[in-house]
N, CA, C and O atoms as CSV, one atom per row, in Angstrom:
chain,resi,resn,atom,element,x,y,z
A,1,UNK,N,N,73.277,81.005,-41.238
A,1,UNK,CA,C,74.671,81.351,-41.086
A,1,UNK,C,C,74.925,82.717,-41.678
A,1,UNK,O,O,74.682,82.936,-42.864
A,2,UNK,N,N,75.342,83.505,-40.984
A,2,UNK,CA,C,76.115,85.223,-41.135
A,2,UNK,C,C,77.668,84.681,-41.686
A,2,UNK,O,O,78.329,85.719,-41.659
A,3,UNK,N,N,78.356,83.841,-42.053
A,3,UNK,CA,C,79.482,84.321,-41.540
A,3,UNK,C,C,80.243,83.509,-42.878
A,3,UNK,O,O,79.923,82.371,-43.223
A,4,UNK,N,N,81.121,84.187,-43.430
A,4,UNK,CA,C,82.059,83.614,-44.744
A,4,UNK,C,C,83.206,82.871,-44.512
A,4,UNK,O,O,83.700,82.020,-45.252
A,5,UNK,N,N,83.791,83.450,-42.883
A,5,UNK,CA,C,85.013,82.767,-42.511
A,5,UNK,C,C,85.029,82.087,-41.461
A,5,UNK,O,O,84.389,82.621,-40.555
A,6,UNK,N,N,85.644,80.820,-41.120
A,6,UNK,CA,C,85.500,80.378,-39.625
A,6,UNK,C,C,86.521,80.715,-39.125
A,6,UNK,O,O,87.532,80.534,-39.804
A,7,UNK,N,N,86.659,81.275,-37.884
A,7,UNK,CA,C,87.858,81.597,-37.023
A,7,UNK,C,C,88.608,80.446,-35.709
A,7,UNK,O,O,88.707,80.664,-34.502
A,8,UNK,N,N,88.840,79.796,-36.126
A,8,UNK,CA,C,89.495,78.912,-35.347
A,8,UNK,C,C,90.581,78.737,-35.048
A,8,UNK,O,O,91.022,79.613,-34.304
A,9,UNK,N,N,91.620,77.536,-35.443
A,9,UNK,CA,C,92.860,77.458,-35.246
A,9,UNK,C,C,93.319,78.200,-36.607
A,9,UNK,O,O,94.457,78.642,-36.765
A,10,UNK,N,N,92.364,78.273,-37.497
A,10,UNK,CA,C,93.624,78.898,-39.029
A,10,UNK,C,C,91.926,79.691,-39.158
A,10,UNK,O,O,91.008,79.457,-38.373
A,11,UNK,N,N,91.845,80.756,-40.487
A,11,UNK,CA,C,90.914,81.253,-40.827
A,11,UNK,C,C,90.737,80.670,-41.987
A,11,UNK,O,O,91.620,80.705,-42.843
A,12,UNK,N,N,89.339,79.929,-42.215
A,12,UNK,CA,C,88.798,79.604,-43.691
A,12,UNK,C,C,87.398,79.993,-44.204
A,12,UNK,O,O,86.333,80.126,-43.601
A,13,UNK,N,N,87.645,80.099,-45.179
A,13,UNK,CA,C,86.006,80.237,-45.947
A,13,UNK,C,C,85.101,78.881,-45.524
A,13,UNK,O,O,85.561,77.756,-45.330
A,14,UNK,N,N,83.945,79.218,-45.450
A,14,UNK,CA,C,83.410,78.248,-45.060
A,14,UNK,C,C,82.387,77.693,-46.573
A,14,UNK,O,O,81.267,78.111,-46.866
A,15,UNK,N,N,83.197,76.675,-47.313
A,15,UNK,CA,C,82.319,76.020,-48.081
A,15,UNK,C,C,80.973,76.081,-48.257
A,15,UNK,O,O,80.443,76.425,-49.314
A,16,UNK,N,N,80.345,75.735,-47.179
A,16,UNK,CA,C,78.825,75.490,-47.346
A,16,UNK,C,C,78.046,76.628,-47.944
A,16,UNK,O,O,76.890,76.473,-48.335
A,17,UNK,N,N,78.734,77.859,-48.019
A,17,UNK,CA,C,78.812,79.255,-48.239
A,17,UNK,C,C,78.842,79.747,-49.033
A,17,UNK,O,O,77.843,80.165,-49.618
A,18,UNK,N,N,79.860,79.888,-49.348
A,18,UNK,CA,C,81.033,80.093,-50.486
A,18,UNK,C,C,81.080,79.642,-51.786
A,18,UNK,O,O,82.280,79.501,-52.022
A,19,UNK,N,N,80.161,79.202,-53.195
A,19,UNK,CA,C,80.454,78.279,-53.864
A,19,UNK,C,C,80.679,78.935,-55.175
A,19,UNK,O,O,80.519,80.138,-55.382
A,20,UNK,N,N,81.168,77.808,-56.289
A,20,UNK,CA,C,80.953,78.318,-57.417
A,20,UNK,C,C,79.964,78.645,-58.022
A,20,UNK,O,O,78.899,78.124,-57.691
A,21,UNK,N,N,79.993,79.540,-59.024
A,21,UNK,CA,C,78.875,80.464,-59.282
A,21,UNK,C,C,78.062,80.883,-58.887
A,21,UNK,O,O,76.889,80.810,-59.255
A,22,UNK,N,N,78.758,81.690,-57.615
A,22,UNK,CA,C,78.173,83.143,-56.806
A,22,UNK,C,C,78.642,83.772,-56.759
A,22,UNK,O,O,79.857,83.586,-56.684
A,23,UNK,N,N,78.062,85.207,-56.760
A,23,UNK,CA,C,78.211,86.654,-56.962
A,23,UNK,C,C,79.061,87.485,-56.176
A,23,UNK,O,O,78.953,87.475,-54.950
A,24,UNK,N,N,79.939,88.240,-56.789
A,24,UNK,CA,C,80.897,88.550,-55.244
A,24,UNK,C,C,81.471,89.856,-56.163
A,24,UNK,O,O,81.753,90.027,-57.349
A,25,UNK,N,N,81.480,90.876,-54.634
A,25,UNK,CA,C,82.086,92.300,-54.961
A,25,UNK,C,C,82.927,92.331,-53.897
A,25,UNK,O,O,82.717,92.023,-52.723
A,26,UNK,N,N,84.225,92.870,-54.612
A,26,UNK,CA,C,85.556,92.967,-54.144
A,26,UNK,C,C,85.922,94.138,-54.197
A,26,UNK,O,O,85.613,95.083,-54.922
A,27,UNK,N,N,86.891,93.954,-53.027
A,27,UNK,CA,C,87.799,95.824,-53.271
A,27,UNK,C,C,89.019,95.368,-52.280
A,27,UNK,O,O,88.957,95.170,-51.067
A,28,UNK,N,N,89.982,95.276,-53.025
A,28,UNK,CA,C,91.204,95.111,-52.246
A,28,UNK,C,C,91.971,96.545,-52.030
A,28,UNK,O,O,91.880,97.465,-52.843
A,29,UNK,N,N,92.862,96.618,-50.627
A,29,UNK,CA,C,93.020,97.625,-50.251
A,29,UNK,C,C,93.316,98.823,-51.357
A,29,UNK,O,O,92.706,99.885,-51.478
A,30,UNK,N,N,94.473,98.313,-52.150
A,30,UNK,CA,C,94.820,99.378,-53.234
A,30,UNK,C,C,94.048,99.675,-54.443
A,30,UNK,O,O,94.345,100.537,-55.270
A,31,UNK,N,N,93.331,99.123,-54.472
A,31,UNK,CA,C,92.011,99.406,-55.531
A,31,UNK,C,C,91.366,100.881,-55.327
A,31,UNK,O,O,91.216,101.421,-54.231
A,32,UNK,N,N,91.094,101.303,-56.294
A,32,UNK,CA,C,90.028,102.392,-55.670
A,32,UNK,C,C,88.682,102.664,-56.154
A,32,UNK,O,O,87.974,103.672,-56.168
A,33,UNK,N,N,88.504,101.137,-56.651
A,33,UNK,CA,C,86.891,100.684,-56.685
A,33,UNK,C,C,86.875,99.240,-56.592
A,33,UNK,O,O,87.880,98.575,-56.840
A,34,UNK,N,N,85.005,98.377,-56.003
A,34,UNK,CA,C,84.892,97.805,-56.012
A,34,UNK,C,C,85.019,96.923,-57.431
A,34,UNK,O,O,84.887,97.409,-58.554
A,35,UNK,N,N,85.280,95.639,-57.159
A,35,UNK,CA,C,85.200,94.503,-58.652
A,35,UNK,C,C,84.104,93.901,-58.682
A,35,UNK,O,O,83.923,93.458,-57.548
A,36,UNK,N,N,82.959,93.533,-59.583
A,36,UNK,CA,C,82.157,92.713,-59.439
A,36,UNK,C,C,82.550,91.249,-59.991
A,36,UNK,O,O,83.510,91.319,-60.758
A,37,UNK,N,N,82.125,90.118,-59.826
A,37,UNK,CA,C,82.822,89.142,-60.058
A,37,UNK,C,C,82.117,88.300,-60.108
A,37,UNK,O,O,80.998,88.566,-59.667
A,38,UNK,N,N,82.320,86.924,-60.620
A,38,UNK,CA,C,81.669,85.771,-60.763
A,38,UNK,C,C,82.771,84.713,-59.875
A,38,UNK,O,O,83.951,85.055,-59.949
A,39,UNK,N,N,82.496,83.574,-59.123
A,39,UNK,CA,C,83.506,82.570,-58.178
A,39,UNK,C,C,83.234,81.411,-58.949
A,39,UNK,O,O,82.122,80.897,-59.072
A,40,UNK,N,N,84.400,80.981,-59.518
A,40,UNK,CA,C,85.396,80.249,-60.453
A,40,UNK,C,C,85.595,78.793,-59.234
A,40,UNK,O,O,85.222,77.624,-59.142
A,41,UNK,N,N,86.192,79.512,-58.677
A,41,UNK,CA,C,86.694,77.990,-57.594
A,41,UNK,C,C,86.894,78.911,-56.581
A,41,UNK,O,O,87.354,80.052,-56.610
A,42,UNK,N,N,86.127,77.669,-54.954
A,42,UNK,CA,C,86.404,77.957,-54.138
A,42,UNK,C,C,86.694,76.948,-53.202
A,42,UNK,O,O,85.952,75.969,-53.280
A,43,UNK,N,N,87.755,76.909,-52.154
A,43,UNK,CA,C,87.813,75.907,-51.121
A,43,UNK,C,C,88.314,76.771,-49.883
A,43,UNK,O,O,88.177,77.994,-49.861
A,44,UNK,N,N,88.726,76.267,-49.167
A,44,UNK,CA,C,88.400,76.808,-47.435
A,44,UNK,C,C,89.675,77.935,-47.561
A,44,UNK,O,O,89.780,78.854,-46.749
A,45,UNK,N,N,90.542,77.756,-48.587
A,45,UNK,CA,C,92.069,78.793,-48.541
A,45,UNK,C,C,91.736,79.846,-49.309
A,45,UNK,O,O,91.934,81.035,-49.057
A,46,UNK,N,N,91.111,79.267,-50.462
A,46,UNK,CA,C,91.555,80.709,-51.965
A,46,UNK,C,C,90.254,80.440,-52.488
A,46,UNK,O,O,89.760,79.315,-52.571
A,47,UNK,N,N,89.450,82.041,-53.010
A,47,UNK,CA,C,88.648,81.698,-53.881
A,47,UNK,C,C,89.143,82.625,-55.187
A,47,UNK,O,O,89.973,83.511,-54.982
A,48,UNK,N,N,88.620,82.402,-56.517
A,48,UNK,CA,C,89.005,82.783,-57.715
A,48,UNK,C,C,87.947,83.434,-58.128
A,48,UNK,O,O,86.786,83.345,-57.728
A,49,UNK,N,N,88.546,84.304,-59.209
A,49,UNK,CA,C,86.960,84.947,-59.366
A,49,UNK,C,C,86.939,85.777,-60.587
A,49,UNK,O,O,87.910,86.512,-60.768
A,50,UNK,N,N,85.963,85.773,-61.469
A,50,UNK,CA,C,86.013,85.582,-63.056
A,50,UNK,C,C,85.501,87.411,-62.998
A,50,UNK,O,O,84.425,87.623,-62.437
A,51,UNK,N,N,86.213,88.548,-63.522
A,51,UNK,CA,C,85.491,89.731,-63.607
A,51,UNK,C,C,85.903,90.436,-65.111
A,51,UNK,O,O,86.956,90.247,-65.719
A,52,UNK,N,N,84.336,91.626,-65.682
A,52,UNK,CA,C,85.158,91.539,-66.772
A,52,UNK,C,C,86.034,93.227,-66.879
A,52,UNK,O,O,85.481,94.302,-66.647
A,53,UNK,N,N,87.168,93.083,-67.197
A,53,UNK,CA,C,88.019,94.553,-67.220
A,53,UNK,C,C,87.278,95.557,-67.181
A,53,UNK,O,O,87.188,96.302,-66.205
A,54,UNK,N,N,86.499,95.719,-68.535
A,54,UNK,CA,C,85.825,96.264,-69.427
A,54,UNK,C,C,87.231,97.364,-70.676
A,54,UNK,O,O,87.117,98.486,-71.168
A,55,UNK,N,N,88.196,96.507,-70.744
A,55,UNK,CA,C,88.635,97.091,-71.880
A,55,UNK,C,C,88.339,95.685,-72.935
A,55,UNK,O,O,88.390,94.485,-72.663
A,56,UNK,N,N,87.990,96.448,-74.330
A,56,UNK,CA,C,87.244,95.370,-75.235
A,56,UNK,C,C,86.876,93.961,-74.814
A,56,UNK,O,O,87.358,92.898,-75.208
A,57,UNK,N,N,85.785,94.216,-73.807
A,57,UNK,CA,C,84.606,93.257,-73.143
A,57,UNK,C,C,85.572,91.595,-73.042
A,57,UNK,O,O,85.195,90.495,-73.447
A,58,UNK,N,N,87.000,91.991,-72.295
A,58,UNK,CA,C,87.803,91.033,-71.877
A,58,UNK,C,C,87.610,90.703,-70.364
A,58,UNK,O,O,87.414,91.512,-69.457
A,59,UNK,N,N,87.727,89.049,-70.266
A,59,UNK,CA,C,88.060,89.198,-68.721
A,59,UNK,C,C,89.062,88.829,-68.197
A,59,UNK,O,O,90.079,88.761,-68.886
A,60,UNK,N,N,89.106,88.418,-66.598
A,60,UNK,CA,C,90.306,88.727,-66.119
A,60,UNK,C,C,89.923,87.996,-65.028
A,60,UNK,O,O,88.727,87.873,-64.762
A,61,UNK,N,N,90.887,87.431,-64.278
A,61,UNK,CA,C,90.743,86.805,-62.730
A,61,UNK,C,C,91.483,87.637,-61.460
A,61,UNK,O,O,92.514,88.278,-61.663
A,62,UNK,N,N,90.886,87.564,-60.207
A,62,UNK,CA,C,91.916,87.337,-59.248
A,62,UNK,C,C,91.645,86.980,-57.922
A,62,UNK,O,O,90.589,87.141,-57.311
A,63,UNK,N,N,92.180,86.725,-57.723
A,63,UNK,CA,C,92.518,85.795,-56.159
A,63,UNK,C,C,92.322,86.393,-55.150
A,63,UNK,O,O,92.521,87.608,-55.154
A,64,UNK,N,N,91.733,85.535,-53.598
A,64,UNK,CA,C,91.513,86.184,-52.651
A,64,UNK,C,C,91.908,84.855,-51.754
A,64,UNK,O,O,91.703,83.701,-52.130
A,65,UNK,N,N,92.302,85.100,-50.933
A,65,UNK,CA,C,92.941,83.894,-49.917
A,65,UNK,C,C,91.675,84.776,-48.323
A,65,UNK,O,O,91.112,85.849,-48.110
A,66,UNK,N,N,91.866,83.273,-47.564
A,66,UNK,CA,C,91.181,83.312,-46.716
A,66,UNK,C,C,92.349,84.544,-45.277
A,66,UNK,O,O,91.804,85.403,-44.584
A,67,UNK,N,N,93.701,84.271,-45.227
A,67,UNK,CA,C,94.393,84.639,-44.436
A,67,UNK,C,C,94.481,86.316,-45.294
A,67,UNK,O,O,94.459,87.244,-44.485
A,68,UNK,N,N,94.537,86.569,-46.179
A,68,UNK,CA,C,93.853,88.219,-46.860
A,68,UNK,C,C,93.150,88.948,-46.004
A,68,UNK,O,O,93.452,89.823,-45.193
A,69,UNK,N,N,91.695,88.194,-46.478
A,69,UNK,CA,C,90.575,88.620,-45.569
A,69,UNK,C,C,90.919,88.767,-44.043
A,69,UNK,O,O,90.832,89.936,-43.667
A,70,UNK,N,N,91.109,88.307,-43.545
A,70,UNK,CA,C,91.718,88.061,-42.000
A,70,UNK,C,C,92.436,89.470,-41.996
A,70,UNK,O,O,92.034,90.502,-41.459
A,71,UNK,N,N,93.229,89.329,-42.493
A,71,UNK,CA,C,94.366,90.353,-42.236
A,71,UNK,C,C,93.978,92.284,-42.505
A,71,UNK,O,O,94.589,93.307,-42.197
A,72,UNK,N,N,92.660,92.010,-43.223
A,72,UNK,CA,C,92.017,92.768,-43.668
A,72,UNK,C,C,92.715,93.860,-45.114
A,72,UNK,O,O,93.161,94.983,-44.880
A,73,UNK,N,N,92.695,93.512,-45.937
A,73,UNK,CA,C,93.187,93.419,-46.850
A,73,UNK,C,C,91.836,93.641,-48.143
A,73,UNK,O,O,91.835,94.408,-49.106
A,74,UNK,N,N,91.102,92.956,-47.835
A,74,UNK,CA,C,89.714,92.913,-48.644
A,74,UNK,C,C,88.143,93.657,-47.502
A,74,UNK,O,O,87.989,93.756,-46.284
A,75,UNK,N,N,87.443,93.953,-48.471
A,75,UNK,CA,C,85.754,94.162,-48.928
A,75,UNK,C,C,85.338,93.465,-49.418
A,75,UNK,O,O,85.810,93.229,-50.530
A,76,UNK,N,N,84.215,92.681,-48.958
A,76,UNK,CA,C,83.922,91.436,-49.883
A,76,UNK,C,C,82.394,91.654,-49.510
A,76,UNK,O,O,82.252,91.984,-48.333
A,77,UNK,N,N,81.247,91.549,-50.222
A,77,UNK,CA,C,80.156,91.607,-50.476
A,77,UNK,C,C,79.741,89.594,-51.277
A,77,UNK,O,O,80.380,89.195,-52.251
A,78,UNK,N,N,78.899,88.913,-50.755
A,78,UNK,CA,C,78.627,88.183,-51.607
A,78,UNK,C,C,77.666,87.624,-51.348
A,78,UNK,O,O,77.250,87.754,-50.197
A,79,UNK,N,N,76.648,86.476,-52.631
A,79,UNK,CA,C,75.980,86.025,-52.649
A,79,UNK,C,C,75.919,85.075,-53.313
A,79,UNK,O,O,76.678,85.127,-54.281
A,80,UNK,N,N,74.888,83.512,-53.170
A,80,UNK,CA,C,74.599,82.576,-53.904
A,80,UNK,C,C,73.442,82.763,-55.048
A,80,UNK,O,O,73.451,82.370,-56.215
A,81,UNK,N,N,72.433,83.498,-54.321
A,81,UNK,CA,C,71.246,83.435,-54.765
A,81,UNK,C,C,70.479,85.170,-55.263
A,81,UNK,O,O,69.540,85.492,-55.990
A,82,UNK,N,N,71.199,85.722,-54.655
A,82,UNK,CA,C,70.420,87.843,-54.306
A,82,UNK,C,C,69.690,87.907,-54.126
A,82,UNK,O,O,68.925,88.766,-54.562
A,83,UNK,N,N,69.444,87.081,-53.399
A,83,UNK,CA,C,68.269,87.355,-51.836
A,83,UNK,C,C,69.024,87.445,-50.602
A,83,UNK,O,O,68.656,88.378,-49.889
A,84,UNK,N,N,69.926,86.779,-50.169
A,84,UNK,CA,C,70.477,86.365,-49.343
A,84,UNK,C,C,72.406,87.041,-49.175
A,84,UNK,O,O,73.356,86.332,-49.507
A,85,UNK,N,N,72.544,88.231,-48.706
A,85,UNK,CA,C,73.524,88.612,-48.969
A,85,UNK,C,C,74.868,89.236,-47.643
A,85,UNK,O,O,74.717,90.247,-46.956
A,86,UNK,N,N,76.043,88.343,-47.597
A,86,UNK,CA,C,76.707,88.751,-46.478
A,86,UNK,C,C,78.044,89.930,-46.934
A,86,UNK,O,O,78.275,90.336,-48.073
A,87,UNK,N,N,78.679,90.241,-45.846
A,87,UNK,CA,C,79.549,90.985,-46.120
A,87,UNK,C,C,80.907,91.276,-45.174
A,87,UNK,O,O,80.730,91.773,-44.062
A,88,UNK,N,N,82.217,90.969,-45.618
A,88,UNK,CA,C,83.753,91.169,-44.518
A,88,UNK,C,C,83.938,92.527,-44.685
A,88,UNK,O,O,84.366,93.150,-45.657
A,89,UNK,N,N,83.693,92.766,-43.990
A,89,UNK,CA,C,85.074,94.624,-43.933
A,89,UNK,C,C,86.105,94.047,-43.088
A,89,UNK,O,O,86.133,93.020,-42.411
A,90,UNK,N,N,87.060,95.103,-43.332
A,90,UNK,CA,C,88.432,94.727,-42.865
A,90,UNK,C,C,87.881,95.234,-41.203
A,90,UNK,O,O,87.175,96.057,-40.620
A,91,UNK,N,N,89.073,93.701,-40.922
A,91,UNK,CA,C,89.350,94.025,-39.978
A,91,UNK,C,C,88.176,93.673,-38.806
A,91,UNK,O,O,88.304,93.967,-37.617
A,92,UNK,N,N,86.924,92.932,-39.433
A,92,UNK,CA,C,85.679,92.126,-38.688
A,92,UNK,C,C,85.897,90.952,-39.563
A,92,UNK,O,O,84.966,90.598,-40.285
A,93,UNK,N,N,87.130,90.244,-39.585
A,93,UNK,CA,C,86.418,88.964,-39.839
A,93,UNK,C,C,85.496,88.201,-39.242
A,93,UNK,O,O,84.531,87.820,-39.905
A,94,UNK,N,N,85.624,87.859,-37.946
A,94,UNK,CA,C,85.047,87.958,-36.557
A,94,UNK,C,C,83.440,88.093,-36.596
A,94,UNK,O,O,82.758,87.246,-36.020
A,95,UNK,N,N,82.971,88.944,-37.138
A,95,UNK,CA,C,81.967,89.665,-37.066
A,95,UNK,C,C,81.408,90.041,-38.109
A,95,UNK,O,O,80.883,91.153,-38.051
A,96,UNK,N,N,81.314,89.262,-39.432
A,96,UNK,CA,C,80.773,89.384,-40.546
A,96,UNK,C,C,79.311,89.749,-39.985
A,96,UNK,O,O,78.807,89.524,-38.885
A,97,UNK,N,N,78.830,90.363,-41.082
A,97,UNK,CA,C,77.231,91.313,-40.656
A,97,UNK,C,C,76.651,90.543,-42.018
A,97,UNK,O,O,77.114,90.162,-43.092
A,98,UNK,N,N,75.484,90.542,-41.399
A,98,UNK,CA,C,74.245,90.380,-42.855
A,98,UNK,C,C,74.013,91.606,-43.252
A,98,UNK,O,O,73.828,92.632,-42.598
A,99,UNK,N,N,74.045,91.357,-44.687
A,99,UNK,CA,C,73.616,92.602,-45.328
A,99,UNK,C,C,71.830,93.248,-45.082
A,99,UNK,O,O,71.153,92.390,-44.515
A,100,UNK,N,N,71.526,93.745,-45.206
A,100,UNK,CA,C,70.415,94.589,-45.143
A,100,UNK,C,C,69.465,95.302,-46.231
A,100,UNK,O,O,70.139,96.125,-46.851
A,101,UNK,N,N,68.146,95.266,-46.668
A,101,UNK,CA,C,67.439,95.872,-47.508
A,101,UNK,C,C,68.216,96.863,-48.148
A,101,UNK,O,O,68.523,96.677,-49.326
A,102,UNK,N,N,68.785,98.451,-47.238
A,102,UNK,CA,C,69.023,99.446,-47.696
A,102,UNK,C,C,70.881,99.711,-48.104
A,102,UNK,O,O,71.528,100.729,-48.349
A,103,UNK,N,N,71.252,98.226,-48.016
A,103,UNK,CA,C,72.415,97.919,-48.270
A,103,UNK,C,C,72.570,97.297,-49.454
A,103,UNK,O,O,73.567,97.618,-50.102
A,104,UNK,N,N,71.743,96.383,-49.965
A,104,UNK,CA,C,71.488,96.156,-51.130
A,104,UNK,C,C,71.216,97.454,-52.599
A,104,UNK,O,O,71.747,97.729,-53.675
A,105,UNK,N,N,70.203,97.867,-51.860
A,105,UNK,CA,C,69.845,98.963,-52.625
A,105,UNK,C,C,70.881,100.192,-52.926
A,105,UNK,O,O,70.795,100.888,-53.937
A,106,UNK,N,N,71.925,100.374,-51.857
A,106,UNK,CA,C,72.845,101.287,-52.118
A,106,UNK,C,C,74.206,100.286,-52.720
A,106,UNK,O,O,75.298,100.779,-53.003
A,107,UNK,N,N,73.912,98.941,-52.832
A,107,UNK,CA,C,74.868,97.947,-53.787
A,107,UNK,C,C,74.374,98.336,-55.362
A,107,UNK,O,O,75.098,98.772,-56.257
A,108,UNK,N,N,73.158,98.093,-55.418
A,108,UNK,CA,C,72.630,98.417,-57.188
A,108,UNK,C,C,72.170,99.673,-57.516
A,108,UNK,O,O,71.222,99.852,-58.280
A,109,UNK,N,N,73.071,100.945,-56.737
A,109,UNK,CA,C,72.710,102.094,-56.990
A,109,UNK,C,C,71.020,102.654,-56.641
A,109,UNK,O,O,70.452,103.595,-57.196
A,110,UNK,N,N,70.593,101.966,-55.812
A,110,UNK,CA,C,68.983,102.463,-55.580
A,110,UNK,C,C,67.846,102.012,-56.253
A,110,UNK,O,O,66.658,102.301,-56.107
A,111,UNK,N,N,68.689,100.897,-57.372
A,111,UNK,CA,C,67.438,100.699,-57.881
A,111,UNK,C,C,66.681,99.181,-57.505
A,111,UNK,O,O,65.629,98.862,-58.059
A,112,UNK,N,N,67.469,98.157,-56.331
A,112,UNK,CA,C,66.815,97.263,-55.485
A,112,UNK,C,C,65.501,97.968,-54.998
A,112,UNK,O,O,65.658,99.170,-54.783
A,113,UNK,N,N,64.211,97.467,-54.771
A,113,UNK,CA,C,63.215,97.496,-54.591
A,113,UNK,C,C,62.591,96.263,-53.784
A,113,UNK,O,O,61.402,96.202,-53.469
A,114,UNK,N,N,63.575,95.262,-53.484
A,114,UNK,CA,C,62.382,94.333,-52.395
A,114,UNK,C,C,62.021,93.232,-53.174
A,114,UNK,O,O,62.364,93.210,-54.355
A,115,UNK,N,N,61.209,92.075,-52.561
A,115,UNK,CA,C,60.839,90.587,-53.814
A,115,UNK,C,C,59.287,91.376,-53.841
A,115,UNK,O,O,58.814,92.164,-53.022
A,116,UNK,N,N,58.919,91.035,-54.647
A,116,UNK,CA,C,57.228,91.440,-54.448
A,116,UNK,C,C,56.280,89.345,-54.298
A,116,UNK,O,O,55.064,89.227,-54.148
């Protein structure tokens, strides 16, 4: 499975997918950087997501709804495992893409290298 959202009669995250404690980079429209994050709770509407500020090594939550994404509103990068990594740009919910070797690597600044 490629795909984070199902498009049907309503748009949802697709559970089987999606779970707690996996890895997820965010960038909502008015942001003007990505969030890295940890997923707190997720179900087919809203997922939550644990990131830390970095003012005195506090954290912080926030929310992403499935009708967001849709609307394109979010960047969402995520994973269960980091091997295995998908990704929404606005405006493809539709058409979520698998991430790629040299997509990874330009995720951890270049320094991904592959499983040996």
């Amino acid at each position: 499975m490629n795909e984070l959202l199902t498009t049907g009669e309503r748009v949802e995250f697709l559970p089987e997918i999606i779970k707690r404690r996996g890895f997820l980079r965010a960038k909502y429209w008015s942001w003007d950087d990505f969030r890295n994050g940890l997923v707190t709770f997720a179900d087919k509407t809203t997922l939550r997501v644990l990131f830390q500020t970095g003012v005195n090594a506090s954290t912080s939550y926030f929310r992403i709804t499935a009708s967001e994404v849709d609307a394109g509103l979010w960047r969402l990068i995520y994973t269960n495992d980091m091997e295995t990594f998908y990704r929404v740009e606005p405006n493809q919910s539709e058409t979520t893409e698998h991430i790629t070797e040299p997509d990874i690597a330009n995720l951890f600044g270049g320094i991904y290298h592959g499983r040996t």
